[in-house]
DOPA-887307 format. One record per residue (C-alpha): x, y, z. Coordinates in nm, 2 decimals, decimal comma. Example, Ala and Ser with C-alpha at 12.3 -4.5 7.8 and 13.67 -1.06 7.14 Angstrom:
// residues 2
+--------+--------+--------+
:      X :      Y :      Z :
+--------+--------+--------+
:   1,23 :  -0,45 :   0,78 :
:   1,37 :  -0,11 :   0,71 :
+--------+--------+--------+
***
This chain:
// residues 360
+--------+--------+--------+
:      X :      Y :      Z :
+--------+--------+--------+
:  -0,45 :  -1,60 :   1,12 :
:  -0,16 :  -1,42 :   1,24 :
:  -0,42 :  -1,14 :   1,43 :
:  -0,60 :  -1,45 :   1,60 :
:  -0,30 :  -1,62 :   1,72 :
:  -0,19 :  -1,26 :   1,87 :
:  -0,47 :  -1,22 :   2,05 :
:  -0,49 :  -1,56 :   2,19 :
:  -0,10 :  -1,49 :   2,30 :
:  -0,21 :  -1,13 :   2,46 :
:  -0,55 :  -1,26 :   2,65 :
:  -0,31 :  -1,56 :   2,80 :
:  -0,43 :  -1,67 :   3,16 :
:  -0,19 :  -1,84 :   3,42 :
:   0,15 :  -2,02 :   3,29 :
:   0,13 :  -2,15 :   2,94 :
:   0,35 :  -2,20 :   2,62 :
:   0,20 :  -1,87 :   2,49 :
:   0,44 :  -1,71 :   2,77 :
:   0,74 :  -1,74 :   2,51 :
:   0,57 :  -1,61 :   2,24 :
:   0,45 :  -1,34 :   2,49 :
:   0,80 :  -1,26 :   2,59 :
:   0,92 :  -1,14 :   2,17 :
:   0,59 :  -0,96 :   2,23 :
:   0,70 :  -0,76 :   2,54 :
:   1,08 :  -0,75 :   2,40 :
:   0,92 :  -0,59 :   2,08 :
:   0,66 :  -0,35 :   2,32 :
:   1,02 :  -0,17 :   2,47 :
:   1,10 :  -0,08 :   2,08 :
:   0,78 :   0,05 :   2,05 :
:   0,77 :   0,23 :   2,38 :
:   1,10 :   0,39 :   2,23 :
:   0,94 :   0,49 :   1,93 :
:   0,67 :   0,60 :   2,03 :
:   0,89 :   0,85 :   2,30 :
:   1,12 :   0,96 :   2,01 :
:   0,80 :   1,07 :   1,76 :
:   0,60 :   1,22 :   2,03 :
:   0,92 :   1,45 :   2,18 :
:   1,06 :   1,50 :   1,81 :
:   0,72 :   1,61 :   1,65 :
:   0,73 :   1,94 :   1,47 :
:   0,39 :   2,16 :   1,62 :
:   0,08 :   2,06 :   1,49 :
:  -0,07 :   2,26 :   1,17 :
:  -0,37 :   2,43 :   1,30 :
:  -0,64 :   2,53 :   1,04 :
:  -0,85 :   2,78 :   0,97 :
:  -1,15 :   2,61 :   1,04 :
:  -1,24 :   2,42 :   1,36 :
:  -1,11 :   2,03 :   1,37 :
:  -1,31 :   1,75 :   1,58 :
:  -1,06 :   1,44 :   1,58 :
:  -1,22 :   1,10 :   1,69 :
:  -1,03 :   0,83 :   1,80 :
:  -0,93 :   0,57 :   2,06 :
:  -0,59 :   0,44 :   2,24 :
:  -0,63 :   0,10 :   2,13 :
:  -0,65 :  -0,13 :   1,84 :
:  -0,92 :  -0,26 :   1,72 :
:  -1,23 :  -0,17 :   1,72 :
:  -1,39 :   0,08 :   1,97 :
:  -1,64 :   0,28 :   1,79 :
:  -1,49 :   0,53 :   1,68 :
:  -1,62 :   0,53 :   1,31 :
:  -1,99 :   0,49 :   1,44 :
:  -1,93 :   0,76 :   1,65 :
:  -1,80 :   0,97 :   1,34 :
:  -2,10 :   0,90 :   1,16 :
:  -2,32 :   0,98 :   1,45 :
:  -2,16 :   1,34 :   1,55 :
:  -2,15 :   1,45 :   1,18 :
:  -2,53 :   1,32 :   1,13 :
:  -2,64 :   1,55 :   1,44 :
:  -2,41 :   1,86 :   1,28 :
:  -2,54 :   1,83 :   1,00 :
:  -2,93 :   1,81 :   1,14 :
:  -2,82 :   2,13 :   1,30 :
:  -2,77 :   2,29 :   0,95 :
:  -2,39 :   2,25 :   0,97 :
:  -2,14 :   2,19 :   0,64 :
:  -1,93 :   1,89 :   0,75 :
:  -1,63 :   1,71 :   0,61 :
:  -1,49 :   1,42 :   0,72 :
:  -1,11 :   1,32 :   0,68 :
:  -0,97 :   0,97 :   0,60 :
:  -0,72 :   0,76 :   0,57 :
:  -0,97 :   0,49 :   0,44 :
:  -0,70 :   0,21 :   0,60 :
:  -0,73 :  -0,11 :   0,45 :
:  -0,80 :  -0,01 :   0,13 :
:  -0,67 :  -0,14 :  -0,20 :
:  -0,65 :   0,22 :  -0,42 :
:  -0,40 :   0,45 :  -0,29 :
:  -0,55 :   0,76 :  -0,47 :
:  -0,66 :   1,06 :  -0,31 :
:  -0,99 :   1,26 :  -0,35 :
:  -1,24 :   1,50 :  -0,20 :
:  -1,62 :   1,42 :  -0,30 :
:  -1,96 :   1,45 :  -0,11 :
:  -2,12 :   1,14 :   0,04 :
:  -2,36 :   1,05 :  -0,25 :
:  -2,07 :   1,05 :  -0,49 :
:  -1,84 :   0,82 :  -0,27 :
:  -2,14 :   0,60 :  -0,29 :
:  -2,07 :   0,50 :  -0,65 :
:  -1,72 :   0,45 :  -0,63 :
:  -1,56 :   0,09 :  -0,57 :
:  -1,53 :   0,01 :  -0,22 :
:  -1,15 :  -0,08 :  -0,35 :
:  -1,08 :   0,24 :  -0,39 :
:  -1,31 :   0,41 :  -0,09 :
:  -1,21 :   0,14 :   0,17 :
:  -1,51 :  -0,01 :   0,39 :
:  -1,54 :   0,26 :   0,67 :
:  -1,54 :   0,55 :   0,40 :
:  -1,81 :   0,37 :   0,22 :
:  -2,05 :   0,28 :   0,54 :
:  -1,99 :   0,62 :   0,66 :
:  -2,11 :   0,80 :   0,29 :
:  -2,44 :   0,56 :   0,28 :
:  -2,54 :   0,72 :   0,62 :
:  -2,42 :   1,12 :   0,55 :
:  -2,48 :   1,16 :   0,18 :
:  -2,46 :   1,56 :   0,23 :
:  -2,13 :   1,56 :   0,40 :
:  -1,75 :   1,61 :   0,20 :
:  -1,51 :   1,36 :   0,24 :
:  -1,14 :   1,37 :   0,14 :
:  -0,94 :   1,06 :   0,18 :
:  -0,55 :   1,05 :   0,18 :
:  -0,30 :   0,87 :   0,32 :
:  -0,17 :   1,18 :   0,52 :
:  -0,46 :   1,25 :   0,72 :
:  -0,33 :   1,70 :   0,72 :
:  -0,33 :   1,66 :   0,35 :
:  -0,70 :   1,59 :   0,34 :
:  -0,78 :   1,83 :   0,55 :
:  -0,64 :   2,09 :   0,39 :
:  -0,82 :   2,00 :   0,09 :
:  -1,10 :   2,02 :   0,26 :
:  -1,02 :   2,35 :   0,38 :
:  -0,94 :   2,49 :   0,00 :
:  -1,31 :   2,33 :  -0,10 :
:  -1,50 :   2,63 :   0,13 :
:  -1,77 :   2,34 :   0,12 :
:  -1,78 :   2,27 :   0,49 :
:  -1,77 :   2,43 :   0,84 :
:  -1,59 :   2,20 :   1,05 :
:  -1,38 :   1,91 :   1,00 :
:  -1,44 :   1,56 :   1,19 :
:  -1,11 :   1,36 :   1,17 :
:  -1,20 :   0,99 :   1,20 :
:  -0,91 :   0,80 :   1,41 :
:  -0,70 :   1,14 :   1,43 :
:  -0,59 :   1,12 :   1,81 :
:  -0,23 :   0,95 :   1,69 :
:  -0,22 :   1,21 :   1,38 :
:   0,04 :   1,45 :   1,54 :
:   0,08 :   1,65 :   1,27 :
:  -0,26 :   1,82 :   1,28 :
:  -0,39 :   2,00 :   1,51 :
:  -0,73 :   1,91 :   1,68 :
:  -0,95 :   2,21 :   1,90 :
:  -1,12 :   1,91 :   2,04 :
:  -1,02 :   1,55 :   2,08 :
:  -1,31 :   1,33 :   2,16 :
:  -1,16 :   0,97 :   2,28 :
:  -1,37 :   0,68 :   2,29 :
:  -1,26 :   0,42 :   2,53 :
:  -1,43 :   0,04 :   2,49 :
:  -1,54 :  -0,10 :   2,83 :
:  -1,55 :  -0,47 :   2,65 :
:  -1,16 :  -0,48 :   2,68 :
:  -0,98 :  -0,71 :   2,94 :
:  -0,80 :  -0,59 :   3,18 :
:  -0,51 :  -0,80 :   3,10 :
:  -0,48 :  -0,67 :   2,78 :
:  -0,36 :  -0,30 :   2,89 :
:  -0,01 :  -0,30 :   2,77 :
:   0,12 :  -0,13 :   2,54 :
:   0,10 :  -0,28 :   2,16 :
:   0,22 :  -0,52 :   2,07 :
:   0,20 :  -0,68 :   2,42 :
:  -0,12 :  -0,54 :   2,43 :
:  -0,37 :  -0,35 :   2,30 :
:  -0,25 :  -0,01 :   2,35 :
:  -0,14 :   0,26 :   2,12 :
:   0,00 :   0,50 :   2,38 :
:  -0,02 :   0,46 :   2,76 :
:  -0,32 :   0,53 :   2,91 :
:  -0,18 :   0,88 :   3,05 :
:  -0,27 :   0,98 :   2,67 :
:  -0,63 :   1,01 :   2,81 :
:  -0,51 :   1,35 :   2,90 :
:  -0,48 :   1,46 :   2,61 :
:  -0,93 :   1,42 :   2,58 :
:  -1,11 :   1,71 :   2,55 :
:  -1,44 :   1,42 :   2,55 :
:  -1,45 :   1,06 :   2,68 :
:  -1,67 :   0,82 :   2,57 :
:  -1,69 :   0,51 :   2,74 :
:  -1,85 :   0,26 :   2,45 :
:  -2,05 :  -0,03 :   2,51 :
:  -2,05 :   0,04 :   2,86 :
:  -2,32 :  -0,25 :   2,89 :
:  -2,01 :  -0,49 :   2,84 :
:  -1,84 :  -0,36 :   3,15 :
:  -1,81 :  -0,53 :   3,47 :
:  -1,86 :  -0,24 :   3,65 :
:  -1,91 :   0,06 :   3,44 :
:  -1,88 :   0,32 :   3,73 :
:  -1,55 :   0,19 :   3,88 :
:  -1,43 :   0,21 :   3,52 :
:  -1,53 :   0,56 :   3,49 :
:  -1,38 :   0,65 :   3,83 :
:  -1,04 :   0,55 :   3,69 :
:  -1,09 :   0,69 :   3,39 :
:  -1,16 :   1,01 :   3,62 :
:  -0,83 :   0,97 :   3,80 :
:  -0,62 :   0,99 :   3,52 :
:  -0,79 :   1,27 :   3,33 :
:  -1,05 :   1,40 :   3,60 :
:  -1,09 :   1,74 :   3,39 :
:  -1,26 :   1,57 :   3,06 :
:  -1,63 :   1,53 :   2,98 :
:  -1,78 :   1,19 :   3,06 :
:  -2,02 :   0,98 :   2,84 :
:  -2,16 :   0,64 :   2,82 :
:  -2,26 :   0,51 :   2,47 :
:  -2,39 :   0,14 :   2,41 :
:  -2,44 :  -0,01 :   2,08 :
:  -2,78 :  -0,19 :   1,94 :
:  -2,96 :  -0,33 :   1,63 :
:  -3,20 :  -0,12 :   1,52 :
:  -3,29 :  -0,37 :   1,23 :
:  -3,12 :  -0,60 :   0,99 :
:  -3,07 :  -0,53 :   0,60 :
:  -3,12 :  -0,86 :   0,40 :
:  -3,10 :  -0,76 :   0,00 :
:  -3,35 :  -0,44 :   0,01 :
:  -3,52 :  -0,54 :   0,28 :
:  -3,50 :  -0,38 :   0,63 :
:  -3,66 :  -0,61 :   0,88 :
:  -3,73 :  -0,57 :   1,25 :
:  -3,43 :  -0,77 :   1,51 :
:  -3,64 :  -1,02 :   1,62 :
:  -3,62 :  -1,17 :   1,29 :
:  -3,33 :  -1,35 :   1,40 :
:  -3,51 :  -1,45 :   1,71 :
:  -3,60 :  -1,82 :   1,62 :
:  -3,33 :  -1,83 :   1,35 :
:  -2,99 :  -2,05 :   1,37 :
:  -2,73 :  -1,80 :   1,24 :
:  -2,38 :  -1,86 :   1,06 :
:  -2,16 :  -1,54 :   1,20 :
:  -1,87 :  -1,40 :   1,00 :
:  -1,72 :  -1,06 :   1,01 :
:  -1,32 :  -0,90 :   1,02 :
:  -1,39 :  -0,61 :   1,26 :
:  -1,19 :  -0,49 :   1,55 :
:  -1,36 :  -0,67 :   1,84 :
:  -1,55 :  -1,00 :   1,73 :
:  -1,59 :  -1,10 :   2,08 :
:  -1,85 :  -0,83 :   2,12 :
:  -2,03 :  -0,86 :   1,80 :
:  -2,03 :  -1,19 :   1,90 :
:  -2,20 :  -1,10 :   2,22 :
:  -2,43 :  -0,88 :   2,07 :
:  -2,59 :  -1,18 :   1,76 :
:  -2,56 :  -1,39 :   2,08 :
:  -2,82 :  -1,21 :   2,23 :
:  -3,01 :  -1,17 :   1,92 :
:  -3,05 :  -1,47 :   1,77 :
:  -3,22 :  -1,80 :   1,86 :
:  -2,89 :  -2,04 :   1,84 :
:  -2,57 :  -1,96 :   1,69 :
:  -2,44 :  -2,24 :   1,42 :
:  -2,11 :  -2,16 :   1,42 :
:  -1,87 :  -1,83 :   1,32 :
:  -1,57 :  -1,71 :   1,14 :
:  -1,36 :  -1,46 :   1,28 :
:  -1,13 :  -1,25 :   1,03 :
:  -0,91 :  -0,96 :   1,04 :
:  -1,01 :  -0,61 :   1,09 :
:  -1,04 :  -0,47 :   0,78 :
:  -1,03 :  -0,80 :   0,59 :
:  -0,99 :  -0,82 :   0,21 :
:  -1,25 :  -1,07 :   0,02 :
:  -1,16 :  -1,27 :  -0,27 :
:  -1,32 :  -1,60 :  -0,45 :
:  -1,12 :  -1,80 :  -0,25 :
:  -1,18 :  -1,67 :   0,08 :
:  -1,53 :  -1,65 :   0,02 :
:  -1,61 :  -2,06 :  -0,12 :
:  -1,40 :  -2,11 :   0,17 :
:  -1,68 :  -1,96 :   0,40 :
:  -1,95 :  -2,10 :   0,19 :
:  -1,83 :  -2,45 :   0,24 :
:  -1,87 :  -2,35 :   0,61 :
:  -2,18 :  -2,27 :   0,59 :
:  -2,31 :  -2,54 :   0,42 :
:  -2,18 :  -2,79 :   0,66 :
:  -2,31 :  -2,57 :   0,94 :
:  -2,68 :  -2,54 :   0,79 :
:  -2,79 :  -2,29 :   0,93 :
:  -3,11 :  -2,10 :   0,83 :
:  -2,94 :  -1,72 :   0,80 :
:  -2,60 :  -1,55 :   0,80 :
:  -2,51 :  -1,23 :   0,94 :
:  -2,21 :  -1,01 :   0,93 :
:  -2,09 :  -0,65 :   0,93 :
:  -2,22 :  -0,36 :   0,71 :
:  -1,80 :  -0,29 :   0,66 :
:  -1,80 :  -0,65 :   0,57 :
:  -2,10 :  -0,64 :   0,33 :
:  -1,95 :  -0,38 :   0,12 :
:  -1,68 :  -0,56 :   0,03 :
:  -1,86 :  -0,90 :  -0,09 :
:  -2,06 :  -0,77 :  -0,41 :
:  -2,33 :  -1,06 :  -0,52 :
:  -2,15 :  -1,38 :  -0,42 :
:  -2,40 :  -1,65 :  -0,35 :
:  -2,33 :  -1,80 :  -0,02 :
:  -2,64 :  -2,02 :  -0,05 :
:  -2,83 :  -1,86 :   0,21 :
:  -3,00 :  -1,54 :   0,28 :
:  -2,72 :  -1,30 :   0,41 :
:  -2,80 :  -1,00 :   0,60 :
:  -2,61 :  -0,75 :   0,82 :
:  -2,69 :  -0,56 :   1,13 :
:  -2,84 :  -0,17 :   1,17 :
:  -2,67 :  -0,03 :   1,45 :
:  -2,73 :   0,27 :   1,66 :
:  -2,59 :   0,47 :   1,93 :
:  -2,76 :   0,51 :   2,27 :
:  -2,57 :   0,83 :   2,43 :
:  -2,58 :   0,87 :   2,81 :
:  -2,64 :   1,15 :   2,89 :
:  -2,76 :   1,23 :   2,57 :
:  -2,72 :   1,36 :   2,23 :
:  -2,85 :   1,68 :   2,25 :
:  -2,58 :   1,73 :   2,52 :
:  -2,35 :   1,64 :   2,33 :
:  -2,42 :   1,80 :   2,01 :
:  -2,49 :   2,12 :   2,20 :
:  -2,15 :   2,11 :   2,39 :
:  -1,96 :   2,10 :   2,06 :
:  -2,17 :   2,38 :   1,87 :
:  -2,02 :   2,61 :   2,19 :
:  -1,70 :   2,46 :   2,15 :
:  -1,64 :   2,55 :   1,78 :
:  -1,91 :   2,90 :   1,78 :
:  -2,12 :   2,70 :   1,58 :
:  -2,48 :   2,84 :   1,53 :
:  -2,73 :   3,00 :   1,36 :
:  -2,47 :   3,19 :   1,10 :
:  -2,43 :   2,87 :   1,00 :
+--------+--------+--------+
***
């Protein structure tokens, strides 16, 4: 509720009553601002590690497909022959408990205690180590004292000051408004968008959503001309209903009930849009958002006054749900990256980066 009515005070157009509202919000931005100054100046120097550190991240809250991109990277390392661990603060989790386990482990522990990303993420790479803690530095030194893995992918490191990253790849989501690029809470931002700089790799996601994805990428360019550039774009490769894995155009002459609590609704929205044959209606939660009995009769009564013939949500979101009976058949999209100008590129470029090869 709260998240909701902050964005519809942030994406404000013209003169409204959201402007007072939006004025605490920009009073509250100059404390942040402050903040944000003090910690960055005040830092002690990062911990480097023994063994090379790949953080992922963004400059925004909110979703920008940064954890996809985690799972992608290490999936490709790992093709490659590469030990990889993965480092966590599993946010939004209930458990505060630390712990270091491989991918098919972390698959039977609660999602409660895993959190949703770290539970997606170990379904996809059972081979790879993760270690989850609250203090991102702290996992990775456990991963470190394990000697299980070569490198170390931090997923949403580029705010974790405290550890040092050889290379910080930055993904940037072309689906945000331009009106929205203030700093947080005013606005979307973490840091000012100078913090590009600090990119070894850009990657502009769901560059399909852009207005014009090449005079984004020429500003991008301006303020941090020396980075590496890439386009990524998000699809369905299929949807998973029960243990089924069916083809996309399942949903073709379908009316779907949407609900998910991800970062940006708006373009999963988008994206079942284009999917589906009619849209019944949709709930939008919080990112992150925790289910329980009430929450979820709450969206079965939706459903049932919406009839429609399917509903579809997020894998992060289908984790959390166990076997609750909505009714209706529930399913959740397969996604997939499409990498301009390609994975192999990329992979390649970060096996030179790190010396990563054959004694591997």
């Amino acid at each position: 509720m709260l998240e909701r009515f902050w964005r519809r005070i942030i994406n404000r157009k013209g003169v409204s009553w959201l402007a007072l509202p939006g004025l605490v919000l920009w009073l509250i931005s100059l404390g942040y601002r402050l903040g944000l100054y003090f910690k960055t100046k005040t830092a002690a120097p990062p911990e480097k590690l023994p063994l090379p550190v790949l953080s992922i991240g963004n400059i925004s809250v909110g979703g920008s497909g940064k954890t996809p991109m985690t799972g992608f990277i290490a999936r490709s390392l790992l093709a490659e022959g590469v030990r990889v661990g993965i480092v966590s603060s599993a946010y939004g989790r209930e458990a505060t408990t630390s712990f270091v386990e491989p991918g098919y482990r972390v698959q039977k522990m609660p999602v409660s205690e895993t959190g949703d990303e770290v539970m997606i993420l170990a379904h996809d790479l059972p081979s790879a180590v993760f270690s989850v803690d609250v203090v991102k530095l702290h996992a990775a030194r456990r991963l470190v004292e394990s000697g299980e893995v070569d490198i170390i992918i931090v997923d949403d490191g580029f705010q974790h000051w405290p550890l040092h990253a050889d290379v910080h790849l930055l993904t940037y989501d072309a689906g945000v408004k331009k009106r929205t690029l203030r700093l947080f809470p005013n606005g979307i931002l973490r840091e000012p968008l100078s913090a590009i700089r600090r990119a070894h790799i850009v990657v502009i996601t769901r560059a399909n959503f852009a207005k014009d994805i090449q005079r984004l990428r020429n500003k991008l360019e301006k303020i941090h001309p020396d980075a590496d550039y890439y386009h990524a774009n998000f699809y369905a490769t299929q949807i998973t209903k029960g243990d089924q894995q069916l083809a996309v155009k399942y949903l073709e002459d379908k009316s779907v009930f949407l609900f998910a609590g991800v970062g940006n609704f708006r373009a999963l929205r988008k994206q079942v849009t284009a999917l589906a044959g009619d849209i019944e209606g949709y709930i939008e939660l919080a990112d992150h958002q925790r289910y329980n009995r009430e929450l979820l009769e709450r969206i079965k009564i939706e459903v049932t006054w919406q009839d429609p013939d399917i509903i579809v949500t997020t894998a992060k979101d289908f984790v959390k749900i166990g076997d609750f009976d909505f009714g209706r058949e529930l399913c959740y999209l397969d996604l997939a990256i499409d990498l301009d100008p390609g994975e192999e590129k990329l992979v390649h470029d970060l096996m030179t980066r790190f010396n990563l090869g054959d004694e591997t």
